[in-house]
C-alpha positions as CSV (number, residue, x, y, z in Angstrom):
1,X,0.0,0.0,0.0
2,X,1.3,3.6,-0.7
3,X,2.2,6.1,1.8
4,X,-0.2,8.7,2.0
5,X,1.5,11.9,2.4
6,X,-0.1,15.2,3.0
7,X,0.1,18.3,1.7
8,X,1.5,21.0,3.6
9,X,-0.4,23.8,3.7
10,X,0.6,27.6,2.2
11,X,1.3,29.0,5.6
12,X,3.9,26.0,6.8
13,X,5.9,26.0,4.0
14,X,6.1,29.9,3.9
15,X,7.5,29.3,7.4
16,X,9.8,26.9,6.2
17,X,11.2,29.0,3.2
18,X,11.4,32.0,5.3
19,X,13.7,29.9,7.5
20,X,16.4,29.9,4.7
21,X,15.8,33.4,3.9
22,X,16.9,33.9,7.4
23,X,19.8,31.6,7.1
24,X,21.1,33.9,3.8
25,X,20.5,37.3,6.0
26,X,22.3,36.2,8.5
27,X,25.2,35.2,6.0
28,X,24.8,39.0,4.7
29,X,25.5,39.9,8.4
30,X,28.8,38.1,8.8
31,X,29.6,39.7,5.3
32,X,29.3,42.9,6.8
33,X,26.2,43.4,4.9
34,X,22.8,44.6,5.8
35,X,21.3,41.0,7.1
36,X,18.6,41.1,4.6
37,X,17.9,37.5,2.6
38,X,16.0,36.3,-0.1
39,X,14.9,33.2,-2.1
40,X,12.8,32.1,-5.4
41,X,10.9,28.9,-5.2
42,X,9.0,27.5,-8.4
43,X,5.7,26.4,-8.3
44,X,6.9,23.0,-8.0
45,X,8.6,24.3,-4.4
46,X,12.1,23.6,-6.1
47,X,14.5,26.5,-4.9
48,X,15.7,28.3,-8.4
49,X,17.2,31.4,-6.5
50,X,19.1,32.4,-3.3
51,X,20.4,36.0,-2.4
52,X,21.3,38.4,0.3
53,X,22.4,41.6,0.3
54,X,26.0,42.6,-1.3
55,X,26.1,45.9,-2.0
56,X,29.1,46.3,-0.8
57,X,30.8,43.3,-1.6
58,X,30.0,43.8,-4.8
59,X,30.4,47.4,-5.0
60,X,26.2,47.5,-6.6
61,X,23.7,49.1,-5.3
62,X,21.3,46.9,-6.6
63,X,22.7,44.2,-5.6
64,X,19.6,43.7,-2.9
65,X,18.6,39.9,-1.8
66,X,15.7,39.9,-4.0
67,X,18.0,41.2,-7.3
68,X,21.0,38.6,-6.2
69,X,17.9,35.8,-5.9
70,X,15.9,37.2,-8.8
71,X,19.0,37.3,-11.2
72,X,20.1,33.6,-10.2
73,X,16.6,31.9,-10.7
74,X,16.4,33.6,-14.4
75,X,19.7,32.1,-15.1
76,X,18.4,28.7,-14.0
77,X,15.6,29.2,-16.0
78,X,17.0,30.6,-18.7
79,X,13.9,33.2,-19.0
80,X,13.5,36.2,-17.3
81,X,10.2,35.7,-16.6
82,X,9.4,33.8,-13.1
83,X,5.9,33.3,-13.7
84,X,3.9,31.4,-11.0
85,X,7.3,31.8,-8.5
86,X,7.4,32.7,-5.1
87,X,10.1,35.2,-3.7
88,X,10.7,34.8,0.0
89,X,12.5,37.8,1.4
90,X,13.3,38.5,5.1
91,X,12.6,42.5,4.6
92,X,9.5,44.2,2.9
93,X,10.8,45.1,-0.9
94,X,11.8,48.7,-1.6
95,X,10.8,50.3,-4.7
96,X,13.9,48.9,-7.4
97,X,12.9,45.1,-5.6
98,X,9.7,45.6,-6.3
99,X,9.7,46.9,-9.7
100,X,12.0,44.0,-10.9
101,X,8.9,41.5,-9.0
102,X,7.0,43.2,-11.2
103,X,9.3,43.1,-14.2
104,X,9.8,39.3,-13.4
105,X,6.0,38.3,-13.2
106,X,6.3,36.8,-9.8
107,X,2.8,35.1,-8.9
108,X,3.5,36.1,-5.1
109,X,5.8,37.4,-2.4
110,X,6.0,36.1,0.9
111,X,7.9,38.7,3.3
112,X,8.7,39.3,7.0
113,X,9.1,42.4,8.4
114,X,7.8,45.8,7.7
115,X,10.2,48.2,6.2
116,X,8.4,51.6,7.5
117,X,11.2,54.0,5.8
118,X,11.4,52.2,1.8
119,X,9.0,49.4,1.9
120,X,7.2,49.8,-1.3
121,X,4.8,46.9,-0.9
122,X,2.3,48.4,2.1
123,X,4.5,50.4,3.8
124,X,5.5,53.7,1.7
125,X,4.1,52.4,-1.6
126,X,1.6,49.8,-2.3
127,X,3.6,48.5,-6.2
128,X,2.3,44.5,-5.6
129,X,-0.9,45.4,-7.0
130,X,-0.8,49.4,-8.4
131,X,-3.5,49.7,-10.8
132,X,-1.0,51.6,-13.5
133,X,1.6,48.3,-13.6
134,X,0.8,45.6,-16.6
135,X,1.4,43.1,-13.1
136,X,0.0,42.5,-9.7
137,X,1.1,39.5,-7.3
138,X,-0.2,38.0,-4.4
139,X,1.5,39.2,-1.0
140,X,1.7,37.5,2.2
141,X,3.7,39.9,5.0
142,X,4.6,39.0,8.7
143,X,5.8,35.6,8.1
144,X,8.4,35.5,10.5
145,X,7.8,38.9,10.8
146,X,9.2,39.8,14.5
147,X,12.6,37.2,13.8
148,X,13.3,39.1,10.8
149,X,13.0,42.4,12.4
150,X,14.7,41.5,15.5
151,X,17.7,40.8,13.3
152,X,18.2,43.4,11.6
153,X,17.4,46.1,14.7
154,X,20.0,44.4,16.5
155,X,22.1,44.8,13.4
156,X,21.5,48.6,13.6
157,X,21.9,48.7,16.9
158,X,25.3,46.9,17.1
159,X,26.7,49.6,14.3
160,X,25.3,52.5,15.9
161,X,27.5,51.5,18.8
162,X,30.4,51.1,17.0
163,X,30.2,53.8,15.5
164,X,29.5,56.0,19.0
165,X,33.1,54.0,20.1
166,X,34.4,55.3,17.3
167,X,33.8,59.4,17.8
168,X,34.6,58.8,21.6
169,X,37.8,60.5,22.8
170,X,38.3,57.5,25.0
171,X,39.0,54.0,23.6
């Protein structure tokens, strides 16, 4: 008799793939980057893409999670075009992220955190569904929402220390 194996539902496996979005932000971290992470998952759940931020290691200032994850899954594909992929990211997409979502076709993002200062998703901008763009996607926000955040404000916080130790006249 065959195993009967059940189907996970949307929610767990967001879960799931948001754990490796954490995994690649907090490989952006030890780079020295902004711990931001992303991923691209075909509608089969097959990982196509993986990314995190390396602006600076790559001297790019696109070179966000969701660009690094975005550019890696169209080269596995061979198209350009993501249609029916999911893109995992650990912060809400800013504006340029967003816009190549839309450029990509992306059927849906899954994201954790807010981004109140450049989140163009809900945040500052609403671009996942603006009636003017030839594309809308599906958005799921606050998956692993207060992990995600808690990295990257203690992030913040860490460099705004060193920094402070840095202008003090006594080291």
């Amino acid at each position: 008799m065959a195993k009967k194996v059940e189907a996970k539902s949307p929610e767990a496996s967001d879960q799931e793939w948001m754990a490796q979005a954490l995994e690649l932000a907090r490989a952006a971290e030890l780079a020295g980057e902004v711990p931001v992470g992303a991923i691209v998952v075909s509608p089969e759940g097959v990982v196509l893409g993986r990314g995190y931020n390396r602006t600076i290691l790559d001297v790019d200032p696109s070179a966000h999670a969701e660009i690094v994850a975005l550019r890696e899954a169209a080269w596995k594909t061979g198209n350009h075009r993501l249609a029916g992929c999911t893109v995992i990211a650990t912060l809400e997409p800013c504006a340029m992220c967003a816009g190549a979502l839309v450029q990509a076709r992306v059927a849906r993002l899954v994201y954790g955190a807010d981004d109140p200062k450049a989140g163009a998703i809900r945040s500052v901008l609403g671009l996942a569904a603006h009636p003017r763009l030839n594309h809308s996607f599906a958005v799921a926000a606050g998956v692993r929402g207060e992990e995600c955040g808690a990295l990257l404000r203690a992030f913040f916080e860490r460099r705004r220390a060193d920094a402070a130790a840095e202008q003090s006249p006594i080291k």
